[in-house]
PyMOL Python script that loads the backbone (N, CA, C, O; Angstrom):
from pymol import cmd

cmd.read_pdbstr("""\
ATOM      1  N   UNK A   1       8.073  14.867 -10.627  1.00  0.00           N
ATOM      2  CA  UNK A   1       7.788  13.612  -9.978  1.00  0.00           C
ATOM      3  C   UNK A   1       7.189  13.936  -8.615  1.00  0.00           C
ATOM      4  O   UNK A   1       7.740  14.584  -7.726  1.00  0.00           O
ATOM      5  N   UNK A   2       5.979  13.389  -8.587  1.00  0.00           N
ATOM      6  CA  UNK A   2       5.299  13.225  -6.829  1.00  0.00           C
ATOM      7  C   UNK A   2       5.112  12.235  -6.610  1.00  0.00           C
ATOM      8  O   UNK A   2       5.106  11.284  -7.391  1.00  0.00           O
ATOM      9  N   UNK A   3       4.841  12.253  -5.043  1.00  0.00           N
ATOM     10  CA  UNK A   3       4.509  11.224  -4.336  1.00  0.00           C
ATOM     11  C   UNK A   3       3.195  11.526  -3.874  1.00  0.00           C
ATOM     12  O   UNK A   3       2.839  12.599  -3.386  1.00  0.00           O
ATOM     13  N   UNK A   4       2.209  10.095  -4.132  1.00  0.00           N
ATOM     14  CA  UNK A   4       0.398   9.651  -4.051  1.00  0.00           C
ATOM     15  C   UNK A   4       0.879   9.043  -3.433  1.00  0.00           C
ATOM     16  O   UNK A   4       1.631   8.078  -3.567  1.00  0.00           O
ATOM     17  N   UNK A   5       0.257   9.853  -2.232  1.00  0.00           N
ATOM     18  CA  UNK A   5      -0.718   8.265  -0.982  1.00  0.00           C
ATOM     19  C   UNK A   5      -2.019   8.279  -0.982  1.00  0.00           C
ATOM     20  O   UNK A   5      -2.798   9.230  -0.916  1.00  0.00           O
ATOM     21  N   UNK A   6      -2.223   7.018  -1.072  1.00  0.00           N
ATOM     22  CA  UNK A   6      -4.132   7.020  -1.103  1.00  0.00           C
ATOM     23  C   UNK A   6      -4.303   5.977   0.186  1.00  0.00           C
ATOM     24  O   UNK A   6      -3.428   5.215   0.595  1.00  0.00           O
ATOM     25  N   UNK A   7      -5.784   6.150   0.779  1.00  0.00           N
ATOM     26  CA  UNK A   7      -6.194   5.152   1.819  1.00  0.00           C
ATOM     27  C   UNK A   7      -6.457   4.010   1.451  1.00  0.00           C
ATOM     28  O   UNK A   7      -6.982   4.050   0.338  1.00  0.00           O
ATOM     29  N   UNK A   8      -6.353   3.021   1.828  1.00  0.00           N
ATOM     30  CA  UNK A   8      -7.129   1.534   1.083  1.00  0.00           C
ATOM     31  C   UNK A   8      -7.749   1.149   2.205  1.00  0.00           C
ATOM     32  O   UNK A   8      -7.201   1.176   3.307  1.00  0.00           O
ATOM     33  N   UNK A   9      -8.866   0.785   2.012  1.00  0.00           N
ATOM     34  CA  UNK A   9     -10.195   0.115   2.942  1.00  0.00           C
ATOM     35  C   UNK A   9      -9.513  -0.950   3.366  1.00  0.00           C
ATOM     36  O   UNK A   9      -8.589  -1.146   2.576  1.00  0.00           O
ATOM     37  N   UNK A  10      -9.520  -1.874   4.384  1.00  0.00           N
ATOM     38  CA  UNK A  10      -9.599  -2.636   4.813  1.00  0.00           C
ATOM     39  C   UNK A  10      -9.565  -4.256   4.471  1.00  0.00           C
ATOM     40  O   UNK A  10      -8.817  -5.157   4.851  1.00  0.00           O
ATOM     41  N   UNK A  11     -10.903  -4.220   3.430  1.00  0.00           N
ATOM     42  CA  UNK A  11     -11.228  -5.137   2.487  1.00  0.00           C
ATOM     43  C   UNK A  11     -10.020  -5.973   1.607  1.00  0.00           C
ATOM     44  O   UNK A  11      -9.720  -7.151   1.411  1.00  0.00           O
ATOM     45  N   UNK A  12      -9.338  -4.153   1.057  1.00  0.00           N
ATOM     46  CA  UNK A  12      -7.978  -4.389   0.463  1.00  0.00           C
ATOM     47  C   UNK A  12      -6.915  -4.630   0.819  1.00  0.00           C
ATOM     48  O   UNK A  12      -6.017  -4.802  -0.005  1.00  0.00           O
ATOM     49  N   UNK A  13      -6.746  -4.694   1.846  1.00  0.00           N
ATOM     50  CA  UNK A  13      -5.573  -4.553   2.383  1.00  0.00           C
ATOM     51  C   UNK A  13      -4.418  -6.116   1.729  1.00  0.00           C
ATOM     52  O   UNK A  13      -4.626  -7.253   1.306  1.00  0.00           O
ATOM     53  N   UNK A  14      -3.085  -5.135   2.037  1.00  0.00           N
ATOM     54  CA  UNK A  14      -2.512  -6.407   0.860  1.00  0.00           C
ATOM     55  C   UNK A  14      -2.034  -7.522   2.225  1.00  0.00           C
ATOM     56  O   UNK A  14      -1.180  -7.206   3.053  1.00  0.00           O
ATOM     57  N   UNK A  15      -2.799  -8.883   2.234  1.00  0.00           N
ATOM     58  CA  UNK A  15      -2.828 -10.111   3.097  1.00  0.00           C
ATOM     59  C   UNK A  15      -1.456 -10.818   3.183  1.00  0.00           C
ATOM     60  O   UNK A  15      -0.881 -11.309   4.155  1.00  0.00           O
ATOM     61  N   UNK A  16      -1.023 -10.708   1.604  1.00  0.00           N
ATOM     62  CA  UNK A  16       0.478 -11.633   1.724  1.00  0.00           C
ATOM     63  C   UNK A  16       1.282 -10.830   2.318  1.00  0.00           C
ATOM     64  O   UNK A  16       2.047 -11.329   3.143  1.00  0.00           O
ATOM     65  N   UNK A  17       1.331  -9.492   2.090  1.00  0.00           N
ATOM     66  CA  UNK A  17       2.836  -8.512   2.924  1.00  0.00           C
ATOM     67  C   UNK A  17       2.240  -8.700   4.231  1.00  0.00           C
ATOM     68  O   UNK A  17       2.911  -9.525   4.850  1.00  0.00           O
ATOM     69  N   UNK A  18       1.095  -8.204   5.018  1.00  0.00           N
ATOM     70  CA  UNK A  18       1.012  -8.325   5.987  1.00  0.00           C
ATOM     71  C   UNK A  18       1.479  -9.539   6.769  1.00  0.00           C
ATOM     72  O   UNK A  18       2.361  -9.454   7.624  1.00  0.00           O
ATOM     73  N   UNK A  19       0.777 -10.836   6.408  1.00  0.00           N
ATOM     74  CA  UNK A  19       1.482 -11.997   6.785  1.00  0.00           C
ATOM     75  C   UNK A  19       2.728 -12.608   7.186  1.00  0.00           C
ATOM     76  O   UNK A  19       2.885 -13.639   7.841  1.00  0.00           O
ATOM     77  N   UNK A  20       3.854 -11.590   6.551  1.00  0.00           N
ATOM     78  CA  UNK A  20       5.110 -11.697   6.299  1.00  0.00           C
ATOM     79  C   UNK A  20       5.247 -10.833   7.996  1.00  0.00           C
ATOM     80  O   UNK A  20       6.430 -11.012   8.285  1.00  0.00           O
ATOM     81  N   UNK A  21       4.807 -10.292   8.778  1.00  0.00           N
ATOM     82  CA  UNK A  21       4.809  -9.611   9.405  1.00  0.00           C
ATOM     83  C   UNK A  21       4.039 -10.590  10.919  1.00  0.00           C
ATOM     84  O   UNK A  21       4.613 -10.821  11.982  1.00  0.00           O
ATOM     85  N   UNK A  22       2.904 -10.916  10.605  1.00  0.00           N
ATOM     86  CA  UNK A  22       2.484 -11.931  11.404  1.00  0.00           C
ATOM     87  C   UNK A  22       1.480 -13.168  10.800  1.00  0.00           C
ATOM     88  O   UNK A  22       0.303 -13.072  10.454  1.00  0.00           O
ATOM     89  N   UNK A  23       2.452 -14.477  10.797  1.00  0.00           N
ATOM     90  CA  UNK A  23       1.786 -15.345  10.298  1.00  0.00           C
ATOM     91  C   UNK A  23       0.654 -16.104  10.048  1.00  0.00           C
ATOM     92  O   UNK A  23       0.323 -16.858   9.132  1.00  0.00           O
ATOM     93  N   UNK A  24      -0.003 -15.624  11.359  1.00  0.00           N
ATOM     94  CA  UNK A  24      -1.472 -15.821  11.506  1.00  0.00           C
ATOM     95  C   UNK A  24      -2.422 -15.013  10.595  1.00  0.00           C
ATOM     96  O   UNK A  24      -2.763 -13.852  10.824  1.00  0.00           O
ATOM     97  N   UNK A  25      -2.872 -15.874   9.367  1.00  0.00           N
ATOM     98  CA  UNK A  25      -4.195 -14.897   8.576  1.00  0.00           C
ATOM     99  C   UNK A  25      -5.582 -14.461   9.509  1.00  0.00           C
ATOM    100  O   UNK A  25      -6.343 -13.565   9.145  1.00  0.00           O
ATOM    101  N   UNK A  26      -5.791 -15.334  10.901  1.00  0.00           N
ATOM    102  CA  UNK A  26      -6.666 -15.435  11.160  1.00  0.00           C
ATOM    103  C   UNK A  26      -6.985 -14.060  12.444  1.00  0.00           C
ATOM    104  O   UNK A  26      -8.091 -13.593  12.717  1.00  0.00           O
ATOM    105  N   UNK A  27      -5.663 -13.664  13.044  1.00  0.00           N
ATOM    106  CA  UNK A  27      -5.415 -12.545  13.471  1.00  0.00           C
ATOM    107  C   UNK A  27      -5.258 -11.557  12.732  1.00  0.00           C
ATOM    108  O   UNK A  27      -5.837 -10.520  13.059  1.00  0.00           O
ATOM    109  N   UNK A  28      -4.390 -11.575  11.455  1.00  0.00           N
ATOM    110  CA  UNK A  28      -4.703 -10.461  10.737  1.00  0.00           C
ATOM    111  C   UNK A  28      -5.904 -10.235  10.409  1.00  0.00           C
ATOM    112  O   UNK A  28      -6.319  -9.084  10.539  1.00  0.00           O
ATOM    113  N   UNK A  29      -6.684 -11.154   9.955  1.00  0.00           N
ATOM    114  CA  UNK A  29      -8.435 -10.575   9.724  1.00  0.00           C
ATOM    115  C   UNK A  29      -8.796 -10.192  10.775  1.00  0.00           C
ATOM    116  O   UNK A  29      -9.177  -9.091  10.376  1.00  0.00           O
ATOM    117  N   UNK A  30      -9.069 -10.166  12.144  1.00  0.00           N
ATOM    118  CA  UNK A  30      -9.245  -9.873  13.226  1.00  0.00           C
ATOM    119  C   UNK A  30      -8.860  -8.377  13.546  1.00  0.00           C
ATOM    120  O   UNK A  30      -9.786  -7.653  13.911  1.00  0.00           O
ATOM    121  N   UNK A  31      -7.792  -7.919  13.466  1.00  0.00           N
ATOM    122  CA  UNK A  31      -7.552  -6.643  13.645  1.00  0.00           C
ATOM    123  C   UNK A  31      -7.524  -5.541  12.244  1.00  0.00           C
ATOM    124  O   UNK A  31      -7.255  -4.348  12.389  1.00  0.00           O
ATOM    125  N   UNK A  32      -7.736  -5.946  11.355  1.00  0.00           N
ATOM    126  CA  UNK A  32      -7.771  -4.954   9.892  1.00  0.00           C
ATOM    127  C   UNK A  32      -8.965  -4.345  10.126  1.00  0.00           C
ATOM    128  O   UNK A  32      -8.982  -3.128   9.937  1.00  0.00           O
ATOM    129  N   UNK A  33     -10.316  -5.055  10.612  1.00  0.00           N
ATOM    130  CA  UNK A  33     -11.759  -3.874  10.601  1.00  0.00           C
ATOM    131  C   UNK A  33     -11.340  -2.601  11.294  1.00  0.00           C
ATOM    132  O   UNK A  33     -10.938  -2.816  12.437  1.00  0.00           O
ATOM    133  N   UNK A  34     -11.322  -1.363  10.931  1.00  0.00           N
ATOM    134  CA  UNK A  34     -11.408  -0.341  12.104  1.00  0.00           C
ATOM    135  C   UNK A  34     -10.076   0.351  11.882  1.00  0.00           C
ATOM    136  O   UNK A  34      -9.747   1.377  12.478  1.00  0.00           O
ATOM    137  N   UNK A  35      -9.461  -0.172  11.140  1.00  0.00           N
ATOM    138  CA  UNK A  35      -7.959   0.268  10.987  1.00  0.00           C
ATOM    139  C   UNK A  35      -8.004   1.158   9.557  1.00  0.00           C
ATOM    140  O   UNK A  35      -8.808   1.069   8.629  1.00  0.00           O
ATOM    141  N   UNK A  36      -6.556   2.269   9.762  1.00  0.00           N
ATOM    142  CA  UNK A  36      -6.084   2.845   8.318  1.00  0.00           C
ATOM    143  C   UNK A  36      -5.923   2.124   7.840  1.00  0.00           C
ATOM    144  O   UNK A  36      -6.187   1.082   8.439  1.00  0.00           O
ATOM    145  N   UNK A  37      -5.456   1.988   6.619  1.00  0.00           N
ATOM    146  CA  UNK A  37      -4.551   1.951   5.768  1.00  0.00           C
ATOM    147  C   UNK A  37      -3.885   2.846   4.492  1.00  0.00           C
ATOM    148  O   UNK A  37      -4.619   3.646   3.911  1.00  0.00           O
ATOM    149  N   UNK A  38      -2.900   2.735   4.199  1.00  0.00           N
ATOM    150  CA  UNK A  38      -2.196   3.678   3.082  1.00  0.00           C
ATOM    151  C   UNK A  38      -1.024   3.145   2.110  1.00  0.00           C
ATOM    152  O   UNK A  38      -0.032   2.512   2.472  1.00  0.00           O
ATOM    153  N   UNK A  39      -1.259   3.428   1.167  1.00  0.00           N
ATOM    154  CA  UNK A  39      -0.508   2.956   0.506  1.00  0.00           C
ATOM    155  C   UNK A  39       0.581   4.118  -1.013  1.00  0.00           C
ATOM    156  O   UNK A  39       0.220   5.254  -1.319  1.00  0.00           O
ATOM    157  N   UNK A  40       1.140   3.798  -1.304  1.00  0.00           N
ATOM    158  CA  UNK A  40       1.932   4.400  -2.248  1.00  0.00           C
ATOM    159  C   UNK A  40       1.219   4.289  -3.798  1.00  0.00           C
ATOM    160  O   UNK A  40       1.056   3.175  -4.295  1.00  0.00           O
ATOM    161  N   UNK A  41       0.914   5.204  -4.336  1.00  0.00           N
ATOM    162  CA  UNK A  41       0.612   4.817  -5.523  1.00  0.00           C
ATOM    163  C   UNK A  41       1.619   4.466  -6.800  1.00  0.00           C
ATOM    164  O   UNK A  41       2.613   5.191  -6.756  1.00  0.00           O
ATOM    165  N   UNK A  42       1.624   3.792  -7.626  1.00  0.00           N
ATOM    166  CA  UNK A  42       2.236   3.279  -8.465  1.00  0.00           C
ATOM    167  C   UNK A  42       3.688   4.322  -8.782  1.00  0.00           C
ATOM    168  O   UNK A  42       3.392   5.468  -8.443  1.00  0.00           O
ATOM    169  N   UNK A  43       4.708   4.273  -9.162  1.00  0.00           N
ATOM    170  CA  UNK A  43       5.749   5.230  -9.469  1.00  0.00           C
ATOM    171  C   UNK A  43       5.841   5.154 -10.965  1.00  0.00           C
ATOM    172  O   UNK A  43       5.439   4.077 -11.405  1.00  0.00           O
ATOM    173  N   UNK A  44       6.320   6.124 -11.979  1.00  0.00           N
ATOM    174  CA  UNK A  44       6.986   5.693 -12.662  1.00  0.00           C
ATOM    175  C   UNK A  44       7.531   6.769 -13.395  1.00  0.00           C
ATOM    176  O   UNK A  44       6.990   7.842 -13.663  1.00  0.00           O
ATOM    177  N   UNK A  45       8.801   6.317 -13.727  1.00  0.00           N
ATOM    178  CA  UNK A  45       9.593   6.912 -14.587  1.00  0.00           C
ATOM    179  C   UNK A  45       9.452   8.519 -15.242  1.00  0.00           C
ATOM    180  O   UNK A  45       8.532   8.735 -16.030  1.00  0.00           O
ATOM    181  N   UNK A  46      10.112   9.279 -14.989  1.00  0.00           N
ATOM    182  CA  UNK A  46       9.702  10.895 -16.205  1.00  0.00           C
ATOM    183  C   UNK A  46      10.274  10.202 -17.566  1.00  0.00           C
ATOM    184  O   UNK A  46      10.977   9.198 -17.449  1.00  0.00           O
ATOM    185  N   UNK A  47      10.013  10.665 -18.696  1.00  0.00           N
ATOM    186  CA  UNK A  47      10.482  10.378 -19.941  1.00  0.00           C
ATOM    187  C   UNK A  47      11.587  10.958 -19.758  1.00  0.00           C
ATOM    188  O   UNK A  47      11.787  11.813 -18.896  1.00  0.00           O
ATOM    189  N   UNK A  48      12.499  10.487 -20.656  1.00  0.00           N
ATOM    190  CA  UNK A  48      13.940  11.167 -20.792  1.00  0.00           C
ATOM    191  C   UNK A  48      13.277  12.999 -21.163  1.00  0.00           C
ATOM    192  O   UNK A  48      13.771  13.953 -20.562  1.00  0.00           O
ATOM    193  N   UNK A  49      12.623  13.108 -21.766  1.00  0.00           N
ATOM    194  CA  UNK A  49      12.002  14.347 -22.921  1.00  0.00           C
ATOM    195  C   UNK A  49      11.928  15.317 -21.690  1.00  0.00           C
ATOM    196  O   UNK A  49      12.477  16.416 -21.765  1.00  0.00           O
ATOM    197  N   UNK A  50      11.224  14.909 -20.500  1.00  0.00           N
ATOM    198  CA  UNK A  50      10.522  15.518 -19.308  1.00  0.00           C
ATOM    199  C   UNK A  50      11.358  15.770 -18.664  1.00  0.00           C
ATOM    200  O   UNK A  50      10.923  16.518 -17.788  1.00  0.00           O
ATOM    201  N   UNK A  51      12.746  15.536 -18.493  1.00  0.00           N
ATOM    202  CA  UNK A  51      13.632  15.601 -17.367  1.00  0.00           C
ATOM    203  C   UNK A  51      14.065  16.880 -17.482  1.00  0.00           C
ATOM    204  O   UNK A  51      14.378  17.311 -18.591  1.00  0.00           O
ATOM    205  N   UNK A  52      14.135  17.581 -16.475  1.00  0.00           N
ATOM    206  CA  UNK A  52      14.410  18.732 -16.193  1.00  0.00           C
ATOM    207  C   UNK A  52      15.975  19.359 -15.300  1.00  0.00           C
ATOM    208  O   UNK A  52      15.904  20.122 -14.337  1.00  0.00           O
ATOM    209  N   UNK A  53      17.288  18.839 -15.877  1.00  0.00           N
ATOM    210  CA  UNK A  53      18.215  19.236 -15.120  1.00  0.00           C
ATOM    211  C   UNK A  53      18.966  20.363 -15.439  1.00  0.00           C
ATOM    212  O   UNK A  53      19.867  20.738 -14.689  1.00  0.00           O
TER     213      UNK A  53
END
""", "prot")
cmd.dss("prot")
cmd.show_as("cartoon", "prot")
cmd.util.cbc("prot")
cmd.orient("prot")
């Protein structure tokens, strides 16, 4: 099991979590140009078959 971080542009950036953070959409668009972002890539599960203990 690893851990993927990938960058996400700007464009993408996820609007509803951010929001939750500051309610204004109109400031969040405002400061996302010019900025990182990163995110976690999907997780999932080893098969039982794969587990290695």
């Amino acid at each position: 099991m690893s851990l993927s971080i990938h960058e996400v542009p700007p464009t993408d950036a996820p609007l509803a979590l951010l929001l939750l953070a500051d309610p204004s959409e109109s400031k969040v668009r405002a400061y996302l140009p010019g900025r990182t972002l990163f995110r976690r890539a999907a997780w999932t599960a080893p098969s039982p078959a794969s587990a290695r203990w």
